[in-house]
C-alpha positions in Angstrom: 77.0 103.4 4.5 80.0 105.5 4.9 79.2 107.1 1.6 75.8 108.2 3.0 77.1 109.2 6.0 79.7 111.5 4.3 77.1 113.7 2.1 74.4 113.6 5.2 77.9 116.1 6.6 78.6 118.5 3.8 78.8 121.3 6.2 80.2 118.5 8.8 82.5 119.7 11.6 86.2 118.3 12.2 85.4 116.6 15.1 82.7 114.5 12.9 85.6 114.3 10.2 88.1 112.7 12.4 85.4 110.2 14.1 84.6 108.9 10.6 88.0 108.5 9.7 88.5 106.8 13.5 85.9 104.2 12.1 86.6 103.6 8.8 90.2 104.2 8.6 91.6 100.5 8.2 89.2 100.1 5.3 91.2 101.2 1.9 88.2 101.9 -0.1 86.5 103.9 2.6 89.9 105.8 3.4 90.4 107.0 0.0 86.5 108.6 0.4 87.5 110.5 3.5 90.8 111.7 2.1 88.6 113.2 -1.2 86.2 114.3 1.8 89.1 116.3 3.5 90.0 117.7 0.4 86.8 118.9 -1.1 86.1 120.4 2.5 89.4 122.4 2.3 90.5 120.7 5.7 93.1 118.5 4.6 96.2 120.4 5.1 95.2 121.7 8.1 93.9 119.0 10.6 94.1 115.6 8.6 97.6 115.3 6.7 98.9 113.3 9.8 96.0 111.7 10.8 95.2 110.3 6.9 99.3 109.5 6.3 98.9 107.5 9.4 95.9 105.5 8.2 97.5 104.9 5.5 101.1 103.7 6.6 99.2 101.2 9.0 97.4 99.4 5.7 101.3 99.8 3.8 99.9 101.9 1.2 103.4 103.6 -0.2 102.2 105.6 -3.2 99.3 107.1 -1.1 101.2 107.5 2.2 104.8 109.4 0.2 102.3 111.5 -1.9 100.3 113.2 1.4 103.7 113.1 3.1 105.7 115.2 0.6 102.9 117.8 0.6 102.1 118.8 3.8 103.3 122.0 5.0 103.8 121.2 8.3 105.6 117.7 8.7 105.9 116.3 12.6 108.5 114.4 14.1 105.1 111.4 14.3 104.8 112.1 10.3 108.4 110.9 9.5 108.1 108.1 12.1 104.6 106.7 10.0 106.6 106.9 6.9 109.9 105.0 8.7 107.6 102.3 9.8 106.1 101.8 6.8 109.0 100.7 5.2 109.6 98.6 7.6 106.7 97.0 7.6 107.0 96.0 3.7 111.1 95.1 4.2 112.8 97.7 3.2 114.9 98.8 6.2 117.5 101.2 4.0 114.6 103.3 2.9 113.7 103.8 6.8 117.0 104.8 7.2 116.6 107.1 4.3 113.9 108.7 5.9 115.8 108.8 8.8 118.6 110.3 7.5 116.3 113.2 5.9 114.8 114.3 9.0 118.1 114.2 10.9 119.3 117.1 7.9 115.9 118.8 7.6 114.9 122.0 9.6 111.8 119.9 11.0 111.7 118.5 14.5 114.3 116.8 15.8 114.0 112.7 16.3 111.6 111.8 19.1 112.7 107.5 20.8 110.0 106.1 18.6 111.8 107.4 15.5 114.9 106.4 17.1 113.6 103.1 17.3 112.2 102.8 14.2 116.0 103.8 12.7 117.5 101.3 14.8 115.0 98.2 14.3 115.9 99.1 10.2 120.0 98.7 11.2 119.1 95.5 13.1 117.6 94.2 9.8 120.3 95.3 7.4 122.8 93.9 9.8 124.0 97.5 9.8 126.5 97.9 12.9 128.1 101.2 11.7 124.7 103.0 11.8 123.7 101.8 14.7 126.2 103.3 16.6 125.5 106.3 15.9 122.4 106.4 16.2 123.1 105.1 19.8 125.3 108.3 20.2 122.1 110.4 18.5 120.0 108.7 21.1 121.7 110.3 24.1 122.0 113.8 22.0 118.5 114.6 21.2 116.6 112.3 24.2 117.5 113.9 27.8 117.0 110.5 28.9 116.7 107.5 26.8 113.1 105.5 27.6 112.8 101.6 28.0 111.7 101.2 24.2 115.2 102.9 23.0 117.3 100.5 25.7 115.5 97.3 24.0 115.8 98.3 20.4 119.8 98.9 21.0 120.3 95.8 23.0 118.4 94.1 19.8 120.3 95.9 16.8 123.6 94.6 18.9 122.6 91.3 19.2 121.9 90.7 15.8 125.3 92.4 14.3 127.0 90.0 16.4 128.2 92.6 19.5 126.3 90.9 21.8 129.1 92.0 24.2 127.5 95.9 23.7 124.5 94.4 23.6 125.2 93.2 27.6 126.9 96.8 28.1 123.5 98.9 27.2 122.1 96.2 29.9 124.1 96.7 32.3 123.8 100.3 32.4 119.8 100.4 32.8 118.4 100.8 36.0 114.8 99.6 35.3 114.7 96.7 33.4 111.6 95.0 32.4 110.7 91.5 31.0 111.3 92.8 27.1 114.2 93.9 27.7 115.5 91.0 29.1 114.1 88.7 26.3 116.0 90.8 23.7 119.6 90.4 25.5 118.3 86.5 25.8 117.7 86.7 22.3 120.5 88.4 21.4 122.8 85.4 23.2 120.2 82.8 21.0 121.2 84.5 17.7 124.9 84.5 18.0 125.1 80.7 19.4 125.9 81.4 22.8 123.2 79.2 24.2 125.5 78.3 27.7 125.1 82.8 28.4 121.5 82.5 27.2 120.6 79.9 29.6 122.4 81.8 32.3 120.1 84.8 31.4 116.7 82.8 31.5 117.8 81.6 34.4 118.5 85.0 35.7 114.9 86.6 34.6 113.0 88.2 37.2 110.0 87.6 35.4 109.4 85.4 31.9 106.8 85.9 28.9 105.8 83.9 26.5 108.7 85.6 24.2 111.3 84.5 26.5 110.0 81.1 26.8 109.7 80.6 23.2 112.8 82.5 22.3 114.9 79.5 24.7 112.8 76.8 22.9 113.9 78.3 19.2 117.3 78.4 20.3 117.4 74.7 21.8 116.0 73.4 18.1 118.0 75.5 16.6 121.4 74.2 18.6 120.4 70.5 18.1 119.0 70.2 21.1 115.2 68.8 20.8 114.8 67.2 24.2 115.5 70.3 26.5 113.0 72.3 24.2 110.3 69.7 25.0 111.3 69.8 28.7 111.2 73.5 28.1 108.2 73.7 26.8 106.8 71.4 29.7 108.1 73.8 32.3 106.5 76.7 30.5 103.1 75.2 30.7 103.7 74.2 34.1 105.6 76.8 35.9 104.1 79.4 38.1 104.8 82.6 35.7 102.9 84.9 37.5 99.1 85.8 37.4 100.2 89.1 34.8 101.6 87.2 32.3 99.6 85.6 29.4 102.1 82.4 28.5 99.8 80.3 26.4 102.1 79.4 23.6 102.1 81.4 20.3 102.4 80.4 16.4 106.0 80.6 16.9 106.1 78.3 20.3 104.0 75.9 18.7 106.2 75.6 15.4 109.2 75.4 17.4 108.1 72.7 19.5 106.9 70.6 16.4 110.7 71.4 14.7 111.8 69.1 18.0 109.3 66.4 17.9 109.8 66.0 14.2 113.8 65.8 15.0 113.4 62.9 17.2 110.3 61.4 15.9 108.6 61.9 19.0 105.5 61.2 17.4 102.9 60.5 20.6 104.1 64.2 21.7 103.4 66.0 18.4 100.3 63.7 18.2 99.5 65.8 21.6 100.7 69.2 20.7 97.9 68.0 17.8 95.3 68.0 19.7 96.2 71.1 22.0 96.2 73.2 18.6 92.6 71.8 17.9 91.6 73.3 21.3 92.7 76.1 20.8 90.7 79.2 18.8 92.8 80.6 15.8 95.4 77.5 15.5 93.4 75.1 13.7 93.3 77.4 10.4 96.9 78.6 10.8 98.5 77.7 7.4 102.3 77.9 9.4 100.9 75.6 12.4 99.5 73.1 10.3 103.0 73.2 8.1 104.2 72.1 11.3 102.3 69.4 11.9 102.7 68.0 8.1 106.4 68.6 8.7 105.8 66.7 12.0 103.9 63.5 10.6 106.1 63.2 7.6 109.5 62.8 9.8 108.0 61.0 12.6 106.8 57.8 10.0 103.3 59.6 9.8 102.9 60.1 6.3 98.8 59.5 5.8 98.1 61.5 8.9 100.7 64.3 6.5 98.0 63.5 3.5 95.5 64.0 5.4 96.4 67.1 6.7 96.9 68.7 3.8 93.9 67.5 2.2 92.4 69.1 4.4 93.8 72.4 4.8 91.6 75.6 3.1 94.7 77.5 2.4 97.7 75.9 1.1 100.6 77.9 1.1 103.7 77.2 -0.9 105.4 75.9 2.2 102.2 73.5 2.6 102.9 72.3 -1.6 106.8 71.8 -0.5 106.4 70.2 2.9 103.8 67.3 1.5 106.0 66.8 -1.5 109.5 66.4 1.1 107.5 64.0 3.6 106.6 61.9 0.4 110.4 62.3 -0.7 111.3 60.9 2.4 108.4 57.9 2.5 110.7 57.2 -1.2 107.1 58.0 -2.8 108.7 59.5 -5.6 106.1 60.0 -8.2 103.3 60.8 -5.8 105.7 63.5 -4.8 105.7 64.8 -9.1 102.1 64.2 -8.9 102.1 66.8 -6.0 104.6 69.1 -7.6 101.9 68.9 -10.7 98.9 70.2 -8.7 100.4 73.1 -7.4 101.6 74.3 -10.7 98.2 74.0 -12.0 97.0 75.6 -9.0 98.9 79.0 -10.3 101.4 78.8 -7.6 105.0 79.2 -8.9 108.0 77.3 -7.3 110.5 79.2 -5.7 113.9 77.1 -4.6 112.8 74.9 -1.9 109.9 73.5 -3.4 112.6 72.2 -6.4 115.0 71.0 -3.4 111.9 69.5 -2.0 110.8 67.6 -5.6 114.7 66.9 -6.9 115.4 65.2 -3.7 111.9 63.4 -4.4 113.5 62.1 -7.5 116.9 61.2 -5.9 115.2 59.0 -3.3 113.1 56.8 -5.8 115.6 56.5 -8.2 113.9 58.7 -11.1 116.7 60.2 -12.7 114.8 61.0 -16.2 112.3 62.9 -14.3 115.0 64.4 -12.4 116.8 65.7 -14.8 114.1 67.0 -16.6 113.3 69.0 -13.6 116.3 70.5 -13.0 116.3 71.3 -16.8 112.9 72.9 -16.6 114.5 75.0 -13.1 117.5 76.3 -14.9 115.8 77.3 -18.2 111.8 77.5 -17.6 111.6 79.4 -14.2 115.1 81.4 -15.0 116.0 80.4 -11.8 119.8 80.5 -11.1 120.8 76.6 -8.7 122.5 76.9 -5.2 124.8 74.2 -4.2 121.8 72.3 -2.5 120.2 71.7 -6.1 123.4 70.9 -7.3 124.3 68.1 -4.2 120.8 67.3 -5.5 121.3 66.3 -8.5 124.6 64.5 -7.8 122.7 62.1 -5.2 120.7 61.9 -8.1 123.5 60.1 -9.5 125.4 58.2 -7.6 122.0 56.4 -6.0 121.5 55.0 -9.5 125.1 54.2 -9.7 126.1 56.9 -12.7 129.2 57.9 -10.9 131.2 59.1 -14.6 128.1 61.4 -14.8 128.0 62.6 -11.1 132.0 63.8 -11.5 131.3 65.3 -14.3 128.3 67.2 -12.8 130.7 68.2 -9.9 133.4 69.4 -12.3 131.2 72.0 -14.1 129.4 73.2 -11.2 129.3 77.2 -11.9 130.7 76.7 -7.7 132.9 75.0 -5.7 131.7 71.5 -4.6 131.1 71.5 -0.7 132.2 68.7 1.8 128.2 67.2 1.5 128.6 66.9 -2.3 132.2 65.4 -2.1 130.7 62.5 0.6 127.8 61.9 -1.4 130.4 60.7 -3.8 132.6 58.8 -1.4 129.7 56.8 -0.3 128.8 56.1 -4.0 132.1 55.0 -4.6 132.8 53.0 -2.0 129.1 51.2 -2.5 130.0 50.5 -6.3 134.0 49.7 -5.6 135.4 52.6 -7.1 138.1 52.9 -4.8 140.3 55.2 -6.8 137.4 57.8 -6.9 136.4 57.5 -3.4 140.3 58.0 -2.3 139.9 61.1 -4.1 136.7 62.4 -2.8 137.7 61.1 1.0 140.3 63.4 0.6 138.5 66.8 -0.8 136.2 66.0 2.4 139.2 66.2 4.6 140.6 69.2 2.7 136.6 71.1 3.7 135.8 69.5 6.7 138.9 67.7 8.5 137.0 67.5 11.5 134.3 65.2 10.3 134.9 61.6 11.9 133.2 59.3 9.9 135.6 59.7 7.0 138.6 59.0 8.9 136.9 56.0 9.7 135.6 55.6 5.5 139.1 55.6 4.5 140.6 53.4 7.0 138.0 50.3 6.4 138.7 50.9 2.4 142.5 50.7 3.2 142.3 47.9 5.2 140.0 45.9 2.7 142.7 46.7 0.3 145.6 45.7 2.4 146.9 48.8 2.3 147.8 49.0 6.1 150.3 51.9 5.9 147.7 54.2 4.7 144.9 53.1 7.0 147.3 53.2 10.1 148.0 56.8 8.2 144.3 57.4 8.5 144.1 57.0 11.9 147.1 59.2 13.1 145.8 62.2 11.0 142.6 61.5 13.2 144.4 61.2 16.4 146.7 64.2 15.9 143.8 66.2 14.9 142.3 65.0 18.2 139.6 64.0 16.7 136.8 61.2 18.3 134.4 59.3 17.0 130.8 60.9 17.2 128.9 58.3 18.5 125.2 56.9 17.9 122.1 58.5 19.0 118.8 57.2 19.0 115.9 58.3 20.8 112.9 56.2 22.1 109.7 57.6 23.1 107.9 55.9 26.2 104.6 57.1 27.1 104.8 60.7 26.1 108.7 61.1 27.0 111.4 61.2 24.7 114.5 59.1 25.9 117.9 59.8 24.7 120.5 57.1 24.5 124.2 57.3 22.9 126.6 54.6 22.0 128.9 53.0 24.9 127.1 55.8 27.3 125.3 54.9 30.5 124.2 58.0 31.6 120.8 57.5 30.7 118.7 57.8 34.1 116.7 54.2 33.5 120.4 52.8 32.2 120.5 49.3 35.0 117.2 48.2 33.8 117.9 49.1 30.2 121.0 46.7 30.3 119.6 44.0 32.2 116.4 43.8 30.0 119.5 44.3 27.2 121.5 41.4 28.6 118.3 39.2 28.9 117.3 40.0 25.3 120.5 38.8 24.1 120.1 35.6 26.2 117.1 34.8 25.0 118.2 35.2 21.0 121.1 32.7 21.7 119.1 30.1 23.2 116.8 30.4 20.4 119.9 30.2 18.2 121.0 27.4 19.7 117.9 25.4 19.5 117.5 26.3 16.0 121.1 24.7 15.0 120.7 21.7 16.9 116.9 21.4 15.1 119.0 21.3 11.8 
């Protein structure tokens, strides 16, 4: 069609030129005819350089885009800013800056805010604080006065080099402020862990989008905190937000808010959340929502409504291959979980990292330390893949579950990095299970040396002690975790009662139904003893 319509305009004018290309831009194949078009018609340089560099930036077309860009004659500030965003787009933030760099030397027009912008988004990426600063100070020398879209990509590069302190300076000193600059200070509190100033800020907000919203619900998961993002995300469906704003949760709220369900097990809620993303047009065939919900089902006890899912899903990503073969890895489904691991390879997908940490842990759970093994064997040497400490911990819990403990130290010995404190208690709790005591007093004590706030192996060391009869050391035990000031963490568990996750901790009666709880407790407990009773009289 476009063809036709090309050749029907030989003598076509440049108004009928730049429709075409309005229309068929976004189409490679097409774009490349329009661009041959231009040429031929000896308009190119003239009135379609920009237009056609544009086109192709948007569809991330380097070769194409760099070869129009480094000959036209007459370069504007929006051609530098196409070619700036193009890198972005395909992750490579130092070659915007590059660019960047280039037109700040060149004779051509000076930076206008969106290349500013586009500079700074690249130093947010690279975690590049030195940069950004001056490009701050080059924001107020070549804009008389920086617009909203400058403030918001400043207050976002500081957040994420961890000056969220100038990220609240650049805030303070704006006298508009609209809702997306407020999410990106809230953000920027989110991303360095400052969740008490982040809550303050969301509090604060004139005005909330769905950003905002799901920004605070990331941040709760992502703090350990999977209750208040449910009650979050209740509000946020709830609250009056204003007849302006569109808060019908996104790919990213939705994900978020399985990540808490599937923390607690709150399995009626995701079960919900379920059937919301049925409703709703565009979710259902979302290959990252429906990773989710697998992710969801497997934690919550769910596995066949995991299979299920993913039998049914069109596209399978390798997230989708590695979630189903973790949920089985968790259900102890070992081999079902190689059977998985299999079909993907013959599907032509490669494993990357997680999908191994996903099938070694597979193997660590059921006990399959030949396949295991052979895995890790066929990581190292058939994919050329170099292990992290994770496959390595892996491999050690490999192990010590099937009681090899002379073969897990010497695993740990020639690891090509130092053992972390997970490794080191994996092999505490191995020894400790199998009576290696002289081991685990070792391995207690390489914890301490990494981690010497972790509670529970203060209290590891002091039972093994005590069995032992050593009671000098495990009175020892105990002053070390005293001086250090250290408590016990205690229990959590989490109930869910008709669509509401409850929360209850260990010698705690916070909880809001906690007099009922305890009587019905109490009553319980009653009840067992009589039937205790009765039982030992019967016999």
């Amino acid at each position: 069609m476009l063809h036709t319509q090309i050749h029907r305009s030989q003598a076509a004018s440049i108004d009928e030129l730049k429709n075409l290309l309005a229309q068929w831009g976004t189409r490679f194949n097409f774009l490349n005819e329009i661009l041959a078009h231009t040429i031929t018609a000896g308009v190119f340089a003239r009135e379609f350089a920009g237009g056609l560099l544009g086109a192709y930036a948007k569809l991330n077309k380097v070769v194409e885009a760099r070869k129009i860009f480094d000959v036209m004659p007459n370069r504007d500030v929006g051609s530098w800013t196409s070619l700036q965003n193009l890198y972005l787009n395909i992750k490579r933030p130092r070659k915007t800056l590059a660019i960047f760099s280039e037109l700040i030397s060149s004779d051509f027009p000076k930076p206008d805010s969106h290349s500013l912008v586009a500079a700074l988004s690249a130093c947010a990426r690279c975690k590049d604080l030195r940069n950004g600063r001056a490009i701050h100070a080059m924001a107020y020398k070549y804009l008389e006065k920086p617009r909203p879209n400058v403030h918001n990509a400043l207050i976002d590069m500081y957040g994420k080099t961890r000056r969220v302190g100038l990220a609240h300076r650049v805030f303070s000193g704006i006298d508009y402020k609209d809702v997306a600059i407020w999410t990106s200070l809230l953000n920027g509190y989110i991303v360095n862990g400052d969740m008490c100033s982040a809550q303050k800020v969301f509090d604060e907000m004139p005005q909330r989008n769905v950003f905002s919203w799901t920004a605070m619900i990331v941040g709760c998961v992502r703090d350990k905190n999977p209750l208040e993002a449910l009650e979050l995300f209740m509000k946020m469906r709830s609250e009056d937000v204003g007849e302006h704003c569109n808060c019908n949760p996104t790919t990213f709220t939705v994900v978020a808010l399985l990540s808490a369900c599937a923390d607690i097990g709150a399995l009626n809620l995701g079960s919900s959340v379920h059937g919301y993303v049925n409703k709703r047009h565009g979710f259902v065939l979302d290959a990252t929502v429906n990773n989710g919900l697998m992710d969801m089902y497997g934690k919550s006890g769910n596995l066949d409504s995991a299979v299920k899912l993913f039998d049914s899903m069109r596209r399978k990503d390798l997230f989708s291959w590695s979630i189903m073969i973790s949920g089985l890895a968790l259900h102890g489904k070992g081999r079902d979980a190689l059977v998985v691991f299999d079909s993907m390879v013959k599907s032509g997908l490669l494993p990357n990292e997680v999908t191994y940490l996903s099938v070694l842990s597979a193997c660590s759970h059921a006990g399959l330390v030949t396949e295991g093994e052979r895995l890790f064997e066929r990581f190292v040497n058939g994919y050329n893949m170099k292990p992290s400490i994770e496959h390595y911990g892996c491999m050690v819990d490999l192990f010590v579950r099937a009681g090899l403990l002379e073969k897990a130290l010497w695993l740990v010995e020639r690891m090509p990095m130092k053992p972390d404190a997970v490794i080191w208690k994996s092999l505490l709790a191995a020894c400790l299970q199998h009576g290696n005591f002289e081991l685990a007093e070792v391995a207690g004590k390489k914890v301490l040396e990494l981690d010497p706030d972790d509670d529970a192996v203060y209290v590891l060391l002091f039972n093994m002690y005590r069995s032992k009869n050593r009671r000098g050391d495990a009175l020892s035990a105990m002053k070390m975790m005293r001086d250090q000031r250290i408590k016990k963490t205690p229990g959590c568990s989490w109930i869910e009662v008709n669509g509401v996750a409850h929360e209850f901790l260990a010698e705690s009666s916070q909880h809001y139904v906690s007099d009922n709880v305890v009587v019905a407790l109490n009553g319980v407990i009653e009840h067992s003893r009589s039937y205790k009773n009765l039982f030992l009289e019967s016999s």
